[in-house]
Every structure is written in structure tokens, then in C-alpha cells.
CHARMM internal coordinates of N, CA and C (Angstrom, degrees):
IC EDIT
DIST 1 N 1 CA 1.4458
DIST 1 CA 1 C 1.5223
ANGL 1 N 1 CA 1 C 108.34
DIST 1 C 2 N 1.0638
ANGL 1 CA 1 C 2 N 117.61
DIHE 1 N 1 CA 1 C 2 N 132.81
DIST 2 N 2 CA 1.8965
ANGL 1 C 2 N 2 CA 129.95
DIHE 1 CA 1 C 2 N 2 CA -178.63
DIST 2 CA 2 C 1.2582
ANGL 2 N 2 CA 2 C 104.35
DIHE 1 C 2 N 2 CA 2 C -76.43
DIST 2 C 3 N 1.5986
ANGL 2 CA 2 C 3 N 107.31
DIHE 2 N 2 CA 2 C 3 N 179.01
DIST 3 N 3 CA 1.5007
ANGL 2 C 3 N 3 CA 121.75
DIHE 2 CA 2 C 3 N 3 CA 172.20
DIST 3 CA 3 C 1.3402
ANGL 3 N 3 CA 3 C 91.25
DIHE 2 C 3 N 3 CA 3 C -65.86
DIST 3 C 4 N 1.6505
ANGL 3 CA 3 C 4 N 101.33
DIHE 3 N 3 CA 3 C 4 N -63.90
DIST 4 N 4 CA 1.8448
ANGL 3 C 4 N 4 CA 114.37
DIHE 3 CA 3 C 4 N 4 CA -138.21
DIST 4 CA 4 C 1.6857
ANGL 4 N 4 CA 4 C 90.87
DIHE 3 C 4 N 4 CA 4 C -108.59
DIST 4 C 5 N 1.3866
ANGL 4 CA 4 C 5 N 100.66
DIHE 4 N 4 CA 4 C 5 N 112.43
DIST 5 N 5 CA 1.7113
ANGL 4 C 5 N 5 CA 122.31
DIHE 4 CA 4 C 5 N 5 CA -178.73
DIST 5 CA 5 C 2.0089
ANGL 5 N 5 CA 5 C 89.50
DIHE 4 C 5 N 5 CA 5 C -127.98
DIST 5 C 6 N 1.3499
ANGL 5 CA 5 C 6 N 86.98
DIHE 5 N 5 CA 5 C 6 N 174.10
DIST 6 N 6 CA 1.3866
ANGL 5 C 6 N 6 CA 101.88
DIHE 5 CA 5 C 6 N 6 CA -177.39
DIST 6 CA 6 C 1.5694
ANGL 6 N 6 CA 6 C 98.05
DIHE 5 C 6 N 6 CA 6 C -59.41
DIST 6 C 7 N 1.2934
ANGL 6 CA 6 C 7 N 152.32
DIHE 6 N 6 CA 6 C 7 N -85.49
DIST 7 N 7 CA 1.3446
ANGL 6 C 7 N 7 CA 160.32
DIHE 6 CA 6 C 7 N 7 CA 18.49
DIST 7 CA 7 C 1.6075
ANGL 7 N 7 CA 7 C 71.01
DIHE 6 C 7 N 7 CA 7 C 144.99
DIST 7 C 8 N 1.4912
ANGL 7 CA 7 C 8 N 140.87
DIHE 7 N 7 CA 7 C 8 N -76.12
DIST 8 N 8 CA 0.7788
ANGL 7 C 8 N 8 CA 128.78
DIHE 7 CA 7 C 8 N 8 CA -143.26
DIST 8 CA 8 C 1.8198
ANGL 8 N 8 CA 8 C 106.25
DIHE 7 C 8 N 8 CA 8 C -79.02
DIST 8 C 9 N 1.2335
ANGL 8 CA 8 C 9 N 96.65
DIHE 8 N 8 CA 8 C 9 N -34.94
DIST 9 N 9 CA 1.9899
ANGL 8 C 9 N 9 CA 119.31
DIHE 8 CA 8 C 9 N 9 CA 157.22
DIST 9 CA 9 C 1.0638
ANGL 9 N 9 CA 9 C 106.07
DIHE 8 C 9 N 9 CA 9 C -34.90
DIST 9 C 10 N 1.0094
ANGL 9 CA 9 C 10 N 111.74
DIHE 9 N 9 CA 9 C 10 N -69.86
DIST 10 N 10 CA 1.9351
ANGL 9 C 10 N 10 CA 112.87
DIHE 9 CA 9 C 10 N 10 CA -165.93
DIST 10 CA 10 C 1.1662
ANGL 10 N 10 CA 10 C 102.21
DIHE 9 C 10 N 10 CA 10 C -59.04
DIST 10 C 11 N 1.8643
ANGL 10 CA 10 C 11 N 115.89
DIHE 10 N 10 CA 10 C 11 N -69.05
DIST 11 N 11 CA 1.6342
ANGL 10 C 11 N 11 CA 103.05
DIHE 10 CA 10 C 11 N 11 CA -175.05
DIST 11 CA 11 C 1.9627
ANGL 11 N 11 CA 11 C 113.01
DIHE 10 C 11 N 11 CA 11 C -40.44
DIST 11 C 12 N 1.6335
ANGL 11 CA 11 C 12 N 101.72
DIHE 11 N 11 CA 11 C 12 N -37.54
DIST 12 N 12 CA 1.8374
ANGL 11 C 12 N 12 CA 94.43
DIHE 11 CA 11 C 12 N 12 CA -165.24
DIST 12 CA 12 C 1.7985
ANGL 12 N 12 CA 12 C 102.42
DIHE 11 C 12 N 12 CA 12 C -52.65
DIST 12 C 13 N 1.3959
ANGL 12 CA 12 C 13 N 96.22
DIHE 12 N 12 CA 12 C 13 N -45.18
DIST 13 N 13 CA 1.8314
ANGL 12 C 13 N 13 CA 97.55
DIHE 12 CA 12 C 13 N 13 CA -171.41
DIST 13 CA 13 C 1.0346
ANGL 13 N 13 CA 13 C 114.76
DIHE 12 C 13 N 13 CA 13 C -60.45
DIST 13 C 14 N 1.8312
ANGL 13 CA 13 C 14 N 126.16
DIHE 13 N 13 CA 13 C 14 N -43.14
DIST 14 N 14 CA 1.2067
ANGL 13 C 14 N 14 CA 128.25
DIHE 13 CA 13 C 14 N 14 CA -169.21
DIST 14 CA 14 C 2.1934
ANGL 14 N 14 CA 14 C 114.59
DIHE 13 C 14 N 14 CA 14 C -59.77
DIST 14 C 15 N 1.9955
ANGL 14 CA 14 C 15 N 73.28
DIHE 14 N 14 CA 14 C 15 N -41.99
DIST 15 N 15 CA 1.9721
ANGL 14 C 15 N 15 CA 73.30
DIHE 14 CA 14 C 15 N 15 CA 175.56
DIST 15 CA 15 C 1.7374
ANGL 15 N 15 CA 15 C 119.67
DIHE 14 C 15 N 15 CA 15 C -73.90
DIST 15 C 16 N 1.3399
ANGL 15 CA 15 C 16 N 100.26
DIHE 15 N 15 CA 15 C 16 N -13.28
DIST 16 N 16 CA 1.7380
ANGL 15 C 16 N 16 CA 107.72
DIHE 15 CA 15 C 16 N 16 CA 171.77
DIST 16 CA 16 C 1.2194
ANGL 16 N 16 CA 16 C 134.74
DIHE 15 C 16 N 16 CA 16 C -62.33
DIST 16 C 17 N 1.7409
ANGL 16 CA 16 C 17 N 103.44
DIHE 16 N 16 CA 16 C 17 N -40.81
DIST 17 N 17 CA 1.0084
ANGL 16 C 17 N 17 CA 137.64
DIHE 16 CA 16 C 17 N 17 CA 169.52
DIST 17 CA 17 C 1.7747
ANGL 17 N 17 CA 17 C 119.86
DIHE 16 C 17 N 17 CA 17 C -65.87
DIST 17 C 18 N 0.9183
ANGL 17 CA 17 C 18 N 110.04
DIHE 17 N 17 CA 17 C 18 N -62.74
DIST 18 N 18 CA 1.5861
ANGL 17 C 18 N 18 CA 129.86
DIHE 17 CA 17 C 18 N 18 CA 166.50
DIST 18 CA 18 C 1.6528
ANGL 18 N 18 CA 18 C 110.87
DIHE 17 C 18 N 18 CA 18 C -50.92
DIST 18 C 19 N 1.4062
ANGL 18 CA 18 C 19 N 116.88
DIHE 18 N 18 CA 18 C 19 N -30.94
DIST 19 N 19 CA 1.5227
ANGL 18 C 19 N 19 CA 116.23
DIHE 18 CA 18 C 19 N 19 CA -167.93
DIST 19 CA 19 C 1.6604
ANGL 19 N 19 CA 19 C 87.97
DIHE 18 C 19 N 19 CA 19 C -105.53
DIST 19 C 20 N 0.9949
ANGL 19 CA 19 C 20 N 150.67
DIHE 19 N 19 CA 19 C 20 N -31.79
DIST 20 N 20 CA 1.6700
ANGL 19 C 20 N 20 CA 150.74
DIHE 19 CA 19 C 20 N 20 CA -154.89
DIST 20 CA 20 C 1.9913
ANGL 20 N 20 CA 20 C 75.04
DIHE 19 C 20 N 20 CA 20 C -99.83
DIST 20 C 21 N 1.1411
ANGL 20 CA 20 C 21 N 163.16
DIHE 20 N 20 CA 20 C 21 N -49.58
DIST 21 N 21 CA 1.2330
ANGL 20 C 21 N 21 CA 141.03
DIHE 20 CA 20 C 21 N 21 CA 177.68
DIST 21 CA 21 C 1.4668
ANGL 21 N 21 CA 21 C 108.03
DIHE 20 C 21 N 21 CA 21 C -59.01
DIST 21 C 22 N 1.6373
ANGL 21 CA 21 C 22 N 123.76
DIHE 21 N 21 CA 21 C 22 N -70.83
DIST 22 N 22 CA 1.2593
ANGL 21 C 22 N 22 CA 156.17
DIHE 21 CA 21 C 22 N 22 CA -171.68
DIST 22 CA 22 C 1.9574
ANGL 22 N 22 CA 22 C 90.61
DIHE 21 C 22 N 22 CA 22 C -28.78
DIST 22 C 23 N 1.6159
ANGL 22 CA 22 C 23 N 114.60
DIHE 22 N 22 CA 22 C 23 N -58.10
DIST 23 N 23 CA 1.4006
ANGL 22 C 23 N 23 CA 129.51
DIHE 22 CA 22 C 23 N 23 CA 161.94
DIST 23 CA 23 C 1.5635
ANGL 23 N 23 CA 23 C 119.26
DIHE 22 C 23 N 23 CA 23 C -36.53
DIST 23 C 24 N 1.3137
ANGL 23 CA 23 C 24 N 102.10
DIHE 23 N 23 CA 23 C 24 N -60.66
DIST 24 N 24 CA 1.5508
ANGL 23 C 24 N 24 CA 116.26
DIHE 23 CA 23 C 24 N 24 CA -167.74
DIST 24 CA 24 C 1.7172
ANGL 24 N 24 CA 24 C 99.77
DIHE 23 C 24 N 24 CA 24 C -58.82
DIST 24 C 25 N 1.1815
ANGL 24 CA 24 C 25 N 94.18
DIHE 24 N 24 CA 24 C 25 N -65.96
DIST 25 N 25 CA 1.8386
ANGL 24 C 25 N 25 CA 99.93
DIHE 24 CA 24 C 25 N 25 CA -178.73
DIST 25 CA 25 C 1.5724
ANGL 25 N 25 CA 25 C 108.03
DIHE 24 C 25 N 25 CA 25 C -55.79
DIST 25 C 26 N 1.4655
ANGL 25 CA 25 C 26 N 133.15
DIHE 25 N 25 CA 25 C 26 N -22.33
DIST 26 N 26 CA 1.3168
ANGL 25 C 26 N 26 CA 108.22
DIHE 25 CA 25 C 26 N 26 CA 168.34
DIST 26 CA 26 C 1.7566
ANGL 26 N 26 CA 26 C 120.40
DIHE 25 C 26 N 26 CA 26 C -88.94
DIST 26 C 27 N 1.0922
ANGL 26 CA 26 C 27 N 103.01
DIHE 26 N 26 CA 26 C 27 N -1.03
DIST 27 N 27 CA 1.5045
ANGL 26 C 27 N 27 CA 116.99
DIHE 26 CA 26 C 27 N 27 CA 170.36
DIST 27 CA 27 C 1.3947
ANGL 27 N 27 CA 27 C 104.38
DIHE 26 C 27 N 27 CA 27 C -80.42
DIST 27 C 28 N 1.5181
ANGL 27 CA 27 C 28 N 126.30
DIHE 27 N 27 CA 27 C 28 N -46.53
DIST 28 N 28 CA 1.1277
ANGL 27 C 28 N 28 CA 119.97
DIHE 27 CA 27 C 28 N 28 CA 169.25
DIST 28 CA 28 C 1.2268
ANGL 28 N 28 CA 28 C 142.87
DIHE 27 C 28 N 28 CA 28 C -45.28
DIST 28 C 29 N 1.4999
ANGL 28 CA 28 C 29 N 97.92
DIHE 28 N 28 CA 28 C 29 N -34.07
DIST 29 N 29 CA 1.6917
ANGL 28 C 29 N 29 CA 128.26
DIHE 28 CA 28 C 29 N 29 CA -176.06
DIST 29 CA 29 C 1.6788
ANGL 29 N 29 CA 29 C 103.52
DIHE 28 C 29 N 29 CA 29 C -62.78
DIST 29 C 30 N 1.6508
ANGL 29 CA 29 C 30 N 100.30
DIHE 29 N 29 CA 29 C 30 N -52.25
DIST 30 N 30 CA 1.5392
ANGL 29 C 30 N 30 CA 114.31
DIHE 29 CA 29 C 30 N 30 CA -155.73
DIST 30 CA 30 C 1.2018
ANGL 30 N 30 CA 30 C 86.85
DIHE 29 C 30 N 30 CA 30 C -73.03
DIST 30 C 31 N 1.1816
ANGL 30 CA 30 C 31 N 147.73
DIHE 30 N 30 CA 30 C 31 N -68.01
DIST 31 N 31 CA 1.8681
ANGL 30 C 31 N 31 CA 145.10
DIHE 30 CA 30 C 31 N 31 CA -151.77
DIST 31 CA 31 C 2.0076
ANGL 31 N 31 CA 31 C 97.32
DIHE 30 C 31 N 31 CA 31 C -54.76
DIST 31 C 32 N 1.0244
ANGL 31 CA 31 C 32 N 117.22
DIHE 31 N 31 CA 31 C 32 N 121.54
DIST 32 N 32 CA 1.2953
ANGL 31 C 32 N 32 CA 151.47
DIHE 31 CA 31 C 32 N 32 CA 157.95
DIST 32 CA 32 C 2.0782
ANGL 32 N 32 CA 32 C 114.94
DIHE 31 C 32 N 32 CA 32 C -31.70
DIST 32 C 33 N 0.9488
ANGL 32 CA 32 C 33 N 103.78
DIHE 32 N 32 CA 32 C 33 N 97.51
DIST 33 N 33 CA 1.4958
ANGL 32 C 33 N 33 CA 107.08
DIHE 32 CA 32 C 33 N 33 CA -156.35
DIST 33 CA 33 C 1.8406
ANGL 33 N 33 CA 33 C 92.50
DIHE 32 C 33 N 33 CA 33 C -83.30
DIST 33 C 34 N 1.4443
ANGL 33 CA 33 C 34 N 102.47
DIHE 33 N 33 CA 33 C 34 N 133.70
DIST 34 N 34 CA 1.7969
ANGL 33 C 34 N 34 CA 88.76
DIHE 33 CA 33 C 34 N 34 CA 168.23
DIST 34 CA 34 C 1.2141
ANGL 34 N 34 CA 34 C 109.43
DIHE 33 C 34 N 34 CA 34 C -126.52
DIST 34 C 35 N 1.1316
ANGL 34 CA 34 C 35 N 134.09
DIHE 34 N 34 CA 34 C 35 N -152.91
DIST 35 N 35 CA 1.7983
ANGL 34 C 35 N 35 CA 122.86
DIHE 34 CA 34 C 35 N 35 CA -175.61
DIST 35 CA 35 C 1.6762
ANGL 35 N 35 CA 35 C 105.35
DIHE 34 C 35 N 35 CA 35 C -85.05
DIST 35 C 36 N 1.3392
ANGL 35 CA 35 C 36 N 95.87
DIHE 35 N 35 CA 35 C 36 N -59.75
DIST 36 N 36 CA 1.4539
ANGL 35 C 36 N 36 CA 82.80
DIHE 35 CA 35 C 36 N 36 CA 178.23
DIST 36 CA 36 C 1.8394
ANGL 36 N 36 CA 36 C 116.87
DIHE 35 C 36 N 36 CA 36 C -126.20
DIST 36 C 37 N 1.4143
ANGL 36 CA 36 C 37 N 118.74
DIHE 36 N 36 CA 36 C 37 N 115.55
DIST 37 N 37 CA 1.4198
ANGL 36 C 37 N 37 CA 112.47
DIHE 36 CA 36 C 37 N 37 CA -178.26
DIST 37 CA 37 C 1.2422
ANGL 37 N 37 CA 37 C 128.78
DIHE 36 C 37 N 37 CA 37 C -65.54
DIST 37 C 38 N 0.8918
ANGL 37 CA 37 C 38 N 127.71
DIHE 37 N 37 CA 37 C 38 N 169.07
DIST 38 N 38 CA 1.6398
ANGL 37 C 38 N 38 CA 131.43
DIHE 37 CA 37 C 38 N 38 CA -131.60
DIST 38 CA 38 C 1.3740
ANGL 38 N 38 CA 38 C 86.67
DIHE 37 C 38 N 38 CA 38 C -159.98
DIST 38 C 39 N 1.1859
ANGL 38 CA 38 C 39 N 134.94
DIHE 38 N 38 CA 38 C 39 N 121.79
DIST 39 N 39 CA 1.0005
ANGL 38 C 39 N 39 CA 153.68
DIHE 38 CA 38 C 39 N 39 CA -174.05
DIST 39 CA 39 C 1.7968
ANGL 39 N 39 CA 39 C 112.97
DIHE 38 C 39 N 39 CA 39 C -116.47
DIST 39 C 40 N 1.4093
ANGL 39 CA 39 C 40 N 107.83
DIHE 39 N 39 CA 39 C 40 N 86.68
DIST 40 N 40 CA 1.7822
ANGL 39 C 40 N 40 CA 99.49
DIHE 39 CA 39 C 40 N 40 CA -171.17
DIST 40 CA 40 C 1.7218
ANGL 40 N 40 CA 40 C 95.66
DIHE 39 C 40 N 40 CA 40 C -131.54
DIST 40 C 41 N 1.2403
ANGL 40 CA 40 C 41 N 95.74
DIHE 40 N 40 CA 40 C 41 N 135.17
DIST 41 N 41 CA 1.7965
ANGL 40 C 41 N 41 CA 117.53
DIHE 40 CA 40 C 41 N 41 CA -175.44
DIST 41 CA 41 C 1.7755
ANGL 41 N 41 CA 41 C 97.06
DIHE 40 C 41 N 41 CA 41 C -53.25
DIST 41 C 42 N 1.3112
ANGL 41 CA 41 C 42 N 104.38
DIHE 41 N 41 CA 41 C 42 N 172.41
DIST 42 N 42 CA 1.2303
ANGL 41 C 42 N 42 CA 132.33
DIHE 41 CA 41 C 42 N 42 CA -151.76
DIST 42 CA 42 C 1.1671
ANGL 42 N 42 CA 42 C 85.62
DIHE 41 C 42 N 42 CA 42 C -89.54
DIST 42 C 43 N 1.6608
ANGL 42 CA 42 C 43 N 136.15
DIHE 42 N 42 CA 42 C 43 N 147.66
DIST 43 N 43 CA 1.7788
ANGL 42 C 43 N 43 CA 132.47
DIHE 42 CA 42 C 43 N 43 CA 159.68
DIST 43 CA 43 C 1.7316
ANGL 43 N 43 CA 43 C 95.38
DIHE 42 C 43 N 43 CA 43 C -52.50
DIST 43 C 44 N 1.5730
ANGL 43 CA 43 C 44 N 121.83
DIHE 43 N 43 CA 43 C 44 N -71.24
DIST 44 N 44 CA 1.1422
ANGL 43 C 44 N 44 CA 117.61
DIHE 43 CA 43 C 44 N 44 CA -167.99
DIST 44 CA 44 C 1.2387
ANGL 44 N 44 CA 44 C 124.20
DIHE 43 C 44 N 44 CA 44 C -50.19
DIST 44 C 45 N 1.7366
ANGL 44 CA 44 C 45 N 119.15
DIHE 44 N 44 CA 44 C 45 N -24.88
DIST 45 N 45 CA 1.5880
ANGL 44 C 45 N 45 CA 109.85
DIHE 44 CA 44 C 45 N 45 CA 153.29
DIST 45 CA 45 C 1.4239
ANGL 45 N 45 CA 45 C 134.98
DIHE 44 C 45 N 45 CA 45 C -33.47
DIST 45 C 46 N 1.7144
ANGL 45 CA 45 C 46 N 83.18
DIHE 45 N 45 CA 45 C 46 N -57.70
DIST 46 N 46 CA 1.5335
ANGL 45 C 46 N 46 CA 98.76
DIHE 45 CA 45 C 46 N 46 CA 176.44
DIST 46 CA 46 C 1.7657
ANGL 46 N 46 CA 46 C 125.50
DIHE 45 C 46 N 46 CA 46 C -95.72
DIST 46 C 47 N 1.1576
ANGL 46 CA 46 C 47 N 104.58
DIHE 46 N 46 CA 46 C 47 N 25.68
DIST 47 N 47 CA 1.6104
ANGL 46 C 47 N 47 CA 122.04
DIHE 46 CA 46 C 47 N 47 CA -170.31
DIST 47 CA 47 C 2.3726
ANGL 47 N 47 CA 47 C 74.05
DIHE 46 C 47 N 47 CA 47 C -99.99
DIST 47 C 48 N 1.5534
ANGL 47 CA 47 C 48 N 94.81
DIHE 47 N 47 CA 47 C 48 N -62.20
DIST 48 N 48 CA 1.3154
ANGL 47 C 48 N 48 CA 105.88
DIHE 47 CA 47 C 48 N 48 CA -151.10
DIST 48 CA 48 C 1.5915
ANGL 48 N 48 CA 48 C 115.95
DIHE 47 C 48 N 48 CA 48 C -70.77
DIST 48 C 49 N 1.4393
ANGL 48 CA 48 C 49 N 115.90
DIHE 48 N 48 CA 48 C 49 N -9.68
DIST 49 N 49 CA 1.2095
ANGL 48 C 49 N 49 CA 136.57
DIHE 48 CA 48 C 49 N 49 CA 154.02
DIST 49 CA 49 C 1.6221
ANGL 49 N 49 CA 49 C 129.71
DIHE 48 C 49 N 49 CA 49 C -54.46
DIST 49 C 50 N 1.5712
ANGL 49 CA 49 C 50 N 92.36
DIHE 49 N 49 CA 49 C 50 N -61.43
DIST 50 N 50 CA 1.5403
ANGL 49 C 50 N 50 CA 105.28
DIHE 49 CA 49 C 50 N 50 CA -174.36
DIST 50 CA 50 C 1.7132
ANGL 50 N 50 CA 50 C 117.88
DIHE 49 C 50 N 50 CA 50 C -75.66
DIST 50 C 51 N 1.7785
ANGL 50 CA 50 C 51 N 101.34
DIHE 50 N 50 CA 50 C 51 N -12.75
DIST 51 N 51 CA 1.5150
ANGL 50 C 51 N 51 CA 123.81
DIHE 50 CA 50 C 51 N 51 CA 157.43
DIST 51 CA 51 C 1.8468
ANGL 51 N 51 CA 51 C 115.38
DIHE 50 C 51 N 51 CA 51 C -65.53
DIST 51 C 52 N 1.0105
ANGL 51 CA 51 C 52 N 112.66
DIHE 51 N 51 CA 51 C 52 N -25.73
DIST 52 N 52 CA 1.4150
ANGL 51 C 52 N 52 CA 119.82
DIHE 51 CA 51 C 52 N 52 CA -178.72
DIST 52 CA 52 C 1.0423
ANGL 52 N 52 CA 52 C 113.40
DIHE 51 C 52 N 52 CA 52 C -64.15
DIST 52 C 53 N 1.7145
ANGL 52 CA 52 C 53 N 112.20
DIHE 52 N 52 CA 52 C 53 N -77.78
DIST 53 N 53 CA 1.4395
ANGL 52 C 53 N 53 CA 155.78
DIHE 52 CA 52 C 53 N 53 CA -179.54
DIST 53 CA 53 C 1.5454
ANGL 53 N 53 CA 53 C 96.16
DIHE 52 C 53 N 53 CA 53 C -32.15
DIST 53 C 54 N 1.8506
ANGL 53 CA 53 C 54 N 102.34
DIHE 53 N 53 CA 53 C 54 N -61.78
DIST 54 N 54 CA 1.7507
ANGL 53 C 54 N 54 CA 105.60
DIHE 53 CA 53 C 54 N 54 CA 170.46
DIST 54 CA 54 C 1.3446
ANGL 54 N 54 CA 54 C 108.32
DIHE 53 C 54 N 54 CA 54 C -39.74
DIST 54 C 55 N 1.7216
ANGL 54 CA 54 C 55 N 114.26
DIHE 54 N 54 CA 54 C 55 N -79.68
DIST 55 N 55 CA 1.7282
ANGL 54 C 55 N 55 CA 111.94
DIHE 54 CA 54 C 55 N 55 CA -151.46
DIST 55 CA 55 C 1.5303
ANGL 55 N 55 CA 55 C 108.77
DIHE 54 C 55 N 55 CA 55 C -60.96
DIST 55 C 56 N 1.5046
ANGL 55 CA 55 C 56 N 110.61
DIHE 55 N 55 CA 55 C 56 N -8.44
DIST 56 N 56 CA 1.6005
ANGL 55 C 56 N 56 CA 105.99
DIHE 55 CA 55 C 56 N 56 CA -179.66
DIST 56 CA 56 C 1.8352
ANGL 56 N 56 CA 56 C 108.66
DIHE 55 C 56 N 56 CA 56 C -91.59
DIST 56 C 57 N 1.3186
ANGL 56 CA 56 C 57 N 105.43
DIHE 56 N 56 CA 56 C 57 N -24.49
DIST 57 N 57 CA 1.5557
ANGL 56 C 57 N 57 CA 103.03
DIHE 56 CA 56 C 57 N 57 CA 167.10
DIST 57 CA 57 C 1.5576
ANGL 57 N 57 CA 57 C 119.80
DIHE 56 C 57 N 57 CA 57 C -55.81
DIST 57 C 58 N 1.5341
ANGL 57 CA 57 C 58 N 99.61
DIHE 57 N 57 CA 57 C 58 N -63.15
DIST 58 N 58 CA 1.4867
ANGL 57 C 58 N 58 CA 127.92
DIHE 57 CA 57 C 58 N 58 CA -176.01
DIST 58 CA 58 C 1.8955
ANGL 58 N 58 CA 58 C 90.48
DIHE 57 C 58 N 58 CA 58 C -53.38
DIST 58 C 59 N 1.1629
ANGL 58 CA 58 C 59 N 138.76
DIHE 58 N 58 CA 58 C 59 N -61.21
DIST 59 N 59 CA 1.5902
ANGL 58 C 59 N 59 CA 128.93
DIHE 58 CA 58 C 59 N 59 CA -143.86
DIST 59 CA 59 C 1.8963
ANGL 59 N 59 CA 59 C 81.79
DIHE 58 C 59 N 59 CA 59 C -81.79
DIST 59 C 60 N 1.5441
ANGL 59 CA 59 C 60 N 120.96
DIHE 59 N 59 CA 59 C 60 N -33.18
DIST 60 N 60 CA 1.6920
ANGL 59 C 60 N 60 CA 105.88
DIHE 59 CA 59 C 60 N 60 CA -155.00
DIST 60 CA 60 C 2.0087
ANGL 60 N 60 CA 60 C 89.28
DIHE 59 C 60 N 60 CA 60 C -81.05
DIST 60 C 61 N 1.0621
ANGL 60 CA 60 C 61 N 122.59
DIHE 60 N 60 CA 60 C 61 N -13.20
DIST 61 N 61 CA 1.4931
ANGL 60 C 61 N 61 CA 122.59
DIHE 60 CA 60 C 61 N 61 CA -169.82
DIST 61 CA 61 C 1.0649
ANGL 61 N 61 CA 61 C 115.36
DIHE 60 C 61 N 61 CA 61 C -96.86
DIST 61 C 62 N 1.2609
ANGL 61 CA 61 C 62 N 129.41
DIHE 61 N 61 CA 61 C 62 N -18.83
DIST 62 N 62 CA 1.7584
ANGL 61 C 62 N 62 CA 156.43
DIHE 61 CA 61 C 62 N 62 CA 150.51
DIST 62 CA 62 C 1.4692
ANGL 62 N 62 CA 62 C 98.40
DIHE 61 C 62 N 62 CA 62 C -45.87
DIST 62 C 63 N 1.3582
ANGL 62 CA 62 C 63 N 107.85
DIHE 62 N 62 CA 62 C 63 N -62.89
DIST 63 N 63 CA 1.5552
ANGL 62 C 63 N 63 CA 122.27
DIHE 62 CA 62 C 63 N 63 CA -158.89
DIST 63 CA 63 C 1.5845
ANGL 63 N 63 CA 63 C 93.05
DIHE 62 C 63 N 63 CA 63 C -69.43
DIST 63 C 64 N 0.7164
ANGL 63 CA 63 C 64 N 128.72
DIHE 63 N 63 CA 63 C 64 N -74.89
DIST 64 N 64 CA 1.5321
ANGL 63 C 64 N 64 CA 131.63
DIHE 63 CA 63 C 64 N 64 CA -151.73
DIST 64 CA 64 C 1.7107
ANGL 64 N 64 CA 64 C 94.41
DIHE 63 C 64 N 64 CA 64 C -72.18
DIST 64 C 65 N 0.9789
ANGL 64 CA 64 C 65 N 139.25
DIHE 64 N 64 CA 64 C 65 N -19.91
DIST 65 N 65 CA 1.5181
ANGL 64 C 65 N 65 CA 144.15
DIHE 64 CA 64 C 65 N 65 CA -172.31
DIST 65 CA 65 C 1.9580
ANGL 65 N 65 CA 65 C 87.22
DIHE 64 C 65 N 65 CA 65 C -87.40
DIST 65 C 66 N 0.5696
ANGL 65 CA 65 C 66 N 128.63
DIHE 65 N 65 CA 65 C 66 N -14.72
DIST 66 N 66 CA 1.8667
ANGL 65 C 66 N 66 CA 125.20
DIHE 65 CA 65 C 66 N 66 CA -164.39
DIST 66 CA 66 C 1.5062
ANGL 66 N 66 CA 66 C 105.15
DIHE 65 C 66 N 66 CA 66 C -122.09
DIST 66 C 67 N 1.9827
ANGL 66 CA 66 C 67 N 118.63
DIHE 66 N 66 CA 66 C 67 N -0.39
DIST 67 N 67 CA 1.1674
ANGL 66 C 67 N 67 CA 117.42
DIHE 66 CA 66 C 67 N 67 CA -178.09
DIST 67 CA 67 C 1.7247
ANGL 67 N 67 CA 67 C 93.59
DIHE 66 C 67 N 67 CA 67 C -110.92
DIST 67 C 68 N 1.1087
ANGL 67 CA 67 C 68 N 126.22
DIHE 67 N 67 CA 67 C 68 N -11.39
DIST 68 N 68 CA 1.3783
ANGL 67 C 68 N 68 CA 130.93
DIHE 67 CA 67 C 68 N 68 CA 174.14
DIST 68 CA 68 C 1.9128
ANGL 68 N 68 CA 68 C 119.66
DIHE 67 C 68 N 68 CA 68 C -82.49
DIST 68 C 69 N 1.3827
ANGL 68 CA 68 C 69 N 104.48
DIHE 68 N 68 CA 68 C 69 N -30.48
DIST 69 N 69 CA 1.4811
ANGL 68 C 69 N 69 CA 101.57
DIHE 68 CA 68 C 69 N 69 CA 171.73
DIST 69 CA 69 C 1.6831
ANGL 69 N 69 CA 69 C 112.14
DIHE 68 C 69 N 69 CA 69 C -68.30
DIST 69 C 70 N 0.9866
ANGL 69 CA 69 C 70 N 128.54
DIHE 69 N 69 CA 69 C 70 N 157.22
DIST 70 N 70 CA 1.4420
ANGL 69 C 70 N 70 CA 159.94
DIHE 69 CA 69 C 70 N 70 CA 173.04
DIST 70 CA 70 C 1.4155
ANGL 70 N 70 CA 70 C 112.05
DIHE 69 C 70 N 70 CA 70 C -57.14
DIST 70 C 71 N 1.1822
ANGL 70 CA 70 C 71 N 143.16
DIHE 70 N 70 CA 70 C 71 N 116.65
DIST 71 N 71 CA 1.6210
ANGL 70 C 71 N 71 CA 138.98
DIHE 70 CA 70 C 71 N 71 CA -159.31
DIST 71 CA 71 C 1.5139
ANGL 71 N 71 CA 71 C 99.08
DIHE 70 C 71 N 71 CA 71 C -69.13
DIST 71 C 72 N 1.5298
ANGL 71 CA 71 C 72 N 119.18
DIHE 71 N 71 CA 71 C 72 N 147.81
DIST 72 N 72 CA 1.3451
ANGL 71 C 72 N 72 CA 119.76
DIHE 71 CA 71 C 72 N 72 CA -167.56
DIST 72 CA 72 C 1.4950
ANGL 72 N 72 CA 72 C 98.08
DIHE 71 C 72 N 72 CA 72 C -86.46
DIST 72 C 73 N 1.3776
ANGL 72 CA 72 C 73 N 104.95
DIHE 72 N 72 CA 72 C 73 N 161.54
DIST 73 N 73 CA 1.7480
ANGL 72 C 73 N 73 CA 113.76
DIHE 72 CA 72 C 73 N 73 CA 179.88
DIST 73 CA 73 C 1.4593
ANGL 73 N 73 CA 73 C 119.09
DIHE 72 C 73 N 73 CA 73 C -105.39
END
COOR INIT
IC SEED 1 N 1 CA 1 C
IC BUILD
């Protein structure tokens, strides 16, 4: 008889399963309940957003600034 049989699978998942909830609900407990939640994005969301928006301004204003000069000779 092996370590790893079906039998021993199921119990591993079943206790995985049971402990990854058992987890969730004490995380739940600890976070601070208020009347009504408020749901507001991360700064670094929006740090990492307004970084985008930039390098896509800066590369499309590059581009079109380098389609207006005169072909070199």
C-alpha cells in the first residue's frame, strides 16, 4: 500500500478545502465592519494608471511630432 492512493487525495482536498474557508471566515471576522462600505481603488491602482495614460501620451506625441519633420537627406 503507497503513501499517495486515491483515499488519501480526497481526505488531503477535503482538509484543504475546509481549512482555506475556516481561513477566509477568520479574515472576515478581523476586517472592521462599518455601516456602509465604500469601495475605493488602491492609490497604486491609480498611481499605476495615471503612469500609463502618461507613457501613452508622451510615445503618441513623439510619434506624430517625427511624422511632421521633412525626410532627412
Amino acid at each position: 500500500m503507497g503513501i499517495m492512493n486515491r483515499r488519501n487525495a480526497v481526505i488531503g482536498w477535503t482538509v484543504w478545502q475546509l481549512m482555506k474557508r475556516v481561513a477566509m471566515q477568520k479574515a472576515k471576522s478581523v476586517v472592521p465592519k462599518g455601516d456602509a462600505p465604500r469601495r475605493r481603488p488602491h492609490k497604486v491602482a491609480i498611481l499605476g494608471a495615471v503612469a500609463a495614460v502618461a507613457a501613452l501620451v508622451f510615445v503618441w506625441r513623439r510619434k506624430s511630432s517625427t511624422d511632421d519633420l521633412p525626410p532627412a537627406v
